[in-house]
C-alpha positions in Angstrom: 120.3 80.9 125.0 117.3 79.0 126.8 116.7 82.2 129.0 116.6 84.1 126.2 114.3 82.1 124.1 112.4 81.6 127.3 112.2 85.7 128.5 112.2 86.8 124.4 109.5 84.5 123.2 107.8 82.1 125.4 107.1 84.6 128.1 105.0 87.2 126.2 103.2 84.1 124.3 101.7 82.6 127.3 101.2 86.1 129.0 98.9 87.3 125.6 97.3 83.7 126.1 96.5 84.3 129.9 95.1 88.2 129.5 93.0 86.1 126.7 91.5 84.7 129.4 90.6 87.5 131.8 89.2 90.9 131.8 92.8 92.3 131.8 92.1 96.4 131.0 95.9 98.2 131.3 94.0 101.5 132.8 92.1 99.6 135.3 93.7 99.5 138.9 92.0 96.2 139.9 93.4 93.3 139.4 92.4 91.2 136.5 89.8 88.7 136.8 89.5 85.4 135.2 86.2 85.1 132.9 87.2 81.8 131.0 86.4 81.6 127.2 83.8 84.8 127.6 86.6 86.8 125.8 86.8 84.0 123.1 82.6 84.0 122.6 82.4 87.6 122.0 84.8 87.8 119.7 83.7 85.0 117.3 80.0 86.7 117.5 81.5 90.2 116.7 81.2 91.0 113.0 84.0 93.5 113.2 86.4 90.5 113.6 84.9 88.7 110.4 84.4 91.3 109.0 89.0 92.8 109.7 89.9 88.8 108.6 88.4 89.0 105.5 89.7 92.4 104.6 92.9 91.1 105.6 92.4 87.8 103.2 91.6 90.0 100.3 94.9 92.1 100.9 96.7 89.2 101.0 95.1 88.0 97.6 96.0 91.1 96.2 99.5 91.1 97.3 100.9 87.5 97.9 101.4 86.4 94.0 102.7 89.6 93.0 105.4 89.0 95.5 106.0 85.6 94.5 105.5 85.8 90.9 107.5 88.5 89.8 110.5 87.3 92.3 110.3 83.9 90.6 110.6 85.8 86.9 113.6 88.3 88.0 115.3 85.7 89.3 114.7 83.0 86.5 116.0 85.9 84.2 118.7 87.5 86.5 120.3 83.8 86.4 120.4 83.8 82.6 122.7 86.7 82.5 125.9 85.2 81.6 128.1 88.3 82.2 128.6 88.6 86.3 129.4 92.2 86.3 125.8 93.1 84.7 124.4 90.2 86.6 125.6 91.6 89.9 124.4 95.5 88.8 120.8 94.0 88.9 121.5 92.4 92.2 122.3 95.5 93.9 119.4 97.7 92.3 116.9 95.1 93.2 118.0 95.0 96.4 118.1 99.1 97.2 114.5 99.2 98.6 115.4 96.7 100.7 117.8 98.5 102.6 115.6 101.7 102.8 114.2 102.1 106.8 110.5 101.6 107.0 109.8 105.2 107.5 111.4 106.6 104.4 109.1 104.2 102.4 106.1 105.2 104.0 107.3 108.9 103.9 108.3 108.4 100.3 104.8 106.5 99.3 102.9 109.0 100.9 104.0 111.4 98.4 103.6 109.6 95.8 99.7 108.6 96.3 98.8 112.0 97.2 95.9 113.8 96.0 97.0 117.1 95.1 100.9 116.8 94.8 101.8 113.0 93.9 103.4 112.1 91.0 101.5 109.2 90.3 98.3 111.2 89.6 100.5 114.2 88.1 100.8 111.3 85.1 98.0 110.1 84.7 96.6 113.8 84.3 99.1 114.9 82.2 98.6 111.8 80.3 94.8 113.2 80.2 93.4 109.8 82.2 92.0 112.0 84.7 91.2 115.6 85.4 92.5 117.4 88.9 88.5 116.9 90.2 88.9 113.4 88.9 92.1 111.7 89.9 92.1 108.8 91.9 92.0 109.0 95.7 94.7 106.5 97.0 94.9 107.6 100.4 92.5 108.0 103.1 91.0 104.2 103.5 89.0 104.5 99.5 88.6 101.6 97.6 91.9 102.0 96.0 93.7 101.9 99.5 94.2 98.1 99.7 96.1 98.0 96.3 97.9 100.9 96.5 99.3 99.5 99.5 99.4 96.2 98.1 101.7 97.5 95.3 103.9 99.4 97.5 104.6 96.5 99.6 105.8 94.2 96.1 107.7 96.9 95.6 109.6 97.2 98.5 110.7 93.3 99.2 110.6 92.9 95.1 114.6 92.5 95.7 114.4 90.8 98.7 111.7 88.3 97.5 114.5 87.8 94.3 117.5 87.0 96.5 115.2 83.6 97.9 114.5 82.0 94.4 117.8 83.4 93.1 119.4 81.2 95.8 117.1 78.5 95.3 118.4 78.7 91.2 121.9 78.3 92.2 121.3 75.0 94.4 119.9 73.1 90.8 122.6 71.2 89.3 123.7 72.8 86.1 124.3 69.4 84.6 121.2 68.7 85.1 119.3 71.4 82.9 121.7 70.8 80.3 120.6 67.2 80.0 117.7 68.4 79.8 118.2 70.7 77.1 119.8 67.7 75.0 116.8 65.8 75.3 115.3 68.4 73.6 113.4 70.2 76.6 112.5 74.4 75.7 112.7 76.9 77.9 109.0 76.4 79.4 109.5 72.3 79.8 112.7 73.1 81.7 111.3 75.6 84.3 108.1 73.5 84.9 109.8 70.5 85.2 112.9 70.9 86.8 113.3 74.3 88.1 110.4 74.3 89.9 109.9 71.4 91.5 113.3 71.9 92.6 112.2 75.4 94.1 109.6 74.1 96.1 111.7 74.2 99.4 112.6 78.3 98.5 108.9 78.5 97.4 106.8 77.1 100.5 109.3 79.5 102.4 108.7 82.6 101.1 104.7 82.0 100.5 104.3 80.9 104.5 106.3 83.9 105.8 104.8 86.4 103.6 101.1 85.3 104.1 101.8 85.7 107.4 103.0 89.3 107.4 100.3 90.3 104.9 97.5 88.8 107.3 99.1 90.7 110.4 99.7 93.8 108.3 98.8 97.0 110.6 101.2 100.1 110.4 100.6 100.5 106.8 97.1 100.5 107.4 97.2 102.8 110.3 99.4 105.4 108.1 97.3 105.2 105.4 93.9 104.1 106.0 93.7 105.8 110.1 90.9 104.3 112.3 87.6 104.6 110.0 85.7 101.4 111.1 84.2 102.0 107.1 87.2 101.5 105.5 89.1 98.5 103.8 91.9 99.2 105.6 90.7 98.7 109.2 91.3 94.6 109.7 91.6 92.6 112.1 94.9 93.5 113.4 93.9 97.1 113.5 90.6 96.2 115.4 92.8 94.4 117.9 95.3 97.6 118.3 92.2 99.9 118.5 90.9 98.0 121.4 93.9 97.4 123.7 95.5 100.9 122.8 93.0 103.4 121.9 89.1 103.0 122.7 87.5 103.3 126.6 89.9 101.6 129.1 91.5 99.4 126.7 90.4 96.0 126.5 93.0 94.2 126.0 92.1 91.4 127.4 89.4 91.0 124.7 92.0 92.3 121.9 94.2 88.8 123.2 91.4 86.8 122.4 90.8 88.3 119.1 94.3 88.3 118.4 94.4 84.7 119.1 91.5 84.0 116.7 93.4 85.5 114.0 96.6 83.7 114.8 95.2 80.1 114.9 93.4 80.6 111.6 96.6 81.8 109.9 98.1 78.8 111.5 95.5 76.5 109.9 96.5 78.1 106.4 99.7 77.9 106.9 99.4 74.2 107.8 97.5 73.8 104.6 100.3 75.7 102.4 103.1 73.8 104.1 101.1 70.7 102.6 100.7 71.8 99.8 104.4 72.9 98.9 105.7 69.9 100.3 108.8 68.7 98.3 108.0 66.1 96.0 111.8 65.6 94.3 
């Protein structure tokens, strides 16, 4: 287990950290050499990096509540269903997207957003919203890239994201929201004040991991967004993958750095959010 955790996760860790620190270029046949924090001062005077972080930040505005809000509500009203067959029918179709492999949704969304031949703008012409000339671009690193992918994403861990506060719901004593309901509480005093303080725990879970993988975010954006510099799509993330993998001689001693940069801030919020959704019960 040790030489696991060691050769699985520690390894690779400290090896990013040390290539952080050197000119390390993959292509290169001369050895690496050390250059210190030179990596480190390029990269927090390179606009492109400021510039990828907050593009990733305003993806993960546009996609973190959905995929806590709408959870929360499914589950709050998947867990009034009082008969179990039904209750379990909605279990099992939130939970189909889940179980889809990566490339079949990105295959599948693809369609969907495309110009000429996705449904999603066959509606809204036929609907008369838009004309052929007129209907939205989704694809291609536009505007509407971000939440188009933003939406695609609640979509697919909707059910997923429902199974954590479902859980949470079933951990909360039912004596105690009766009592509560003898008191005299309604439906919105009972949620605010006892489910979810009592769904803290679930809910500092699920906010930390998922504003993690919205921050770090990259083969969505690479599918459907590509390597434009111009567009909303290229972040931080796909800065970093563009360096060490695709551009010159592959500087991936300078894509460590940056993707060290990125990592420390997002431990800094995530420090912050851990904080914040601390459990106060």
């Amino acid at each position: 287990m040790m030489f696991f955790f060691i050769g699985y996760q520690v390894y690779p860790i400290l090896r990013v950290l040390w290539m952080s620190f050197t000119n390390y270029r993959f292509l290169r046949l001369t050895p690496a050499e050390w250059v210190g924090f030179d990596n480190y001062r390029n990269a927090l005077v390179d606009p492109i990096v400021y510039t990828g972080l907050l593009r990733a930040a305003e993806f993960t505005v546009l996609f973190l509540p959905g995929t806590i809000l709408l959870p929360m509500l499914l589950a709050v009203l998947i867990e009034r269903v009082e008969h179990e067959r039904l209750a379990s029918l909605y279990r099992i179709i939130l939970l189909i997207p889940a179980v889809i492999p990566g490339t079949l949704i990105f295959t599948l969304w693809k369609w969907m957003y495309d110009f000429h031949i996705g449904p999603i703008n066959y509606i809204l012409i036929q609907l008369g919203w838009f004309t052929e000339r007129t209907a939205p671009q989704w694809l291609g690193g536009t505007a509407l890239t971000l939440p188009a992918v933003a939406a695609f994403e609640v979509w697919w861990g909707l059910g997923y994201h429902t199974m954590f506060f479902l859980a949470g719901l079933a951990s909360i004593p039912k004596d105690l929201t009766d009592a509560a309901r003898i008191d005299g509480a309604n439906e919105w005093k009972l949620f605010w004040y006892v489910t979810m303080p009592r769904l803290l725990p679930v809910l500092s879970i699920l906010v930390v991991l998922r504003f993690g993988s919205a921050m770090s975010v990259i083969e969505e954006y690479l599918i459907f967004g590509g390597y434009n510099r111009a567009s909303p799509t290229y972040t931080w993330t796909v800065y970093m993958y563009d360096l060490a993998f695709k551009i010159g001689d592959w500087l991936q001693g300078y894509a460590a750095a940056i993707g060290w940069i990125g990592a420390s801030a997002m431990m800094c919020v995530v420090g912050g959010m851990l904080y914040l959704f601390r459990s106060r019960d």
